[in-house]
N, C-alpha and C positions, 0 to 999 in steps of 0.2 A: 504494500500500500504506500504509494508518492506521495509523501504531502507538498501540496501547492503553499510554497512560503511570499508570494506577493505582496505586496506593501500595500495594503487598502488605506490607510490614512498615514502621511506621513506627519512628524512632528509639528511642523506648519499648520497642516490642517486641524492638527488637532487644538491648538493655543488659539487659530482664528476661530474655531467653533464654541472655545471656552469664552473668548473675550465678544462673540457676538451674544451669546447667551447671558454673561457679567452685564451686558446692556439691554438687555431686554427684560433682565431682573430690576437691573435699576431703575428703568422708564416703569415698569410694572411696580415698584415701590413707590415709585414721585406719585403716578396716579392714584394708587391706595389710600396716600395719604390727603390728596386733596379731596378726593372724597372723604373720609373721615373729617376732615375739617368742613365740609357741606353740609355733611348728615350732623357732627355737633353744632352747629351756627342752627341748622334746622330743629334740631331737638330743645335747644336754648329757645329758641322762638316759641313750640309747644307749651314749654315748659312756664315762660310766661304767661302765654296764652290759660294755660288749665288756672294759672295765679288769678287772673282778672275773672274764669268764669267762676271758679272756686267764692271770690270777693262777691261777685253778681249773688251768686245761689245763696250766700249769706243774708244779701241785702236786700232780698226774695223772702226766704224764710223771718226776718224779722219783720219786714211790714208784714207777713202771713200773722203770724204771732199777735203783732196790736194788733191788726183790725178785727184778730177772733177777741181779743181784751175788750177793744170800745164794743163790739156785738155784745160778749155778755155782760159790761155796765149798762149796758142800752139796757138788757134784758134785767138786770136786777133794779134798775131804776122805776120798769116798768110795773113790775113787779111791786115794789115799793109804793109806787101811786096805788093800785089795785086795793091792797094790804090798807093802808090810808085810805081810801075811798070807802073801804067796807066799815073800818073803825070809826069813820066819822058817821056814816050812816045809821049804824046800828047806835050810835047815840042818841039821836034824837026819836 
């Protein structure tokens, strides 16, 4: 059995195929990283954003809150005249 000893890459080819590869790692870094700084500037912005609706749903729930308060002072005021109305009646 011959072995075929042929030179399919010589050292040349192999140091340009390391060093185009070394640059396709590094372009494929640069971009990774500008993205990562897109997606954080984007997530910063969300992140904001949930702040101001977070603040809203606050300022939701607390006018929710008084206007059921002034509802039931209405109701026990109402209440109140009824309770008085009868007490005065029944006096005379």
């Amino acid at each position: 059995m011959a072995r075929d000893h042929r030179v399919v890459y010589t050292p040349t080819m192999v140091r340009q195929a390391f060093a185009r590869m070394r640059d396709q790692l590094a372009e494929m870094h640069s971009r990774h990283l500008g993205e990562m700084a897109d997606l954080r500037r984007e997530l910063d912005g969300l992140r904001t954003e949930l702040e101001h609706l977070r603040e809203l749903r606050d300022a939701v729930v607390a006018r929710q809150r008084a206007e059921h308060e002034v509802a039931e002072l209405h109701r026990q005021r109402e209440l109140t005249r009824a309770w008085a109305s009868e007490c005065v009646g029944s006096v005379h």
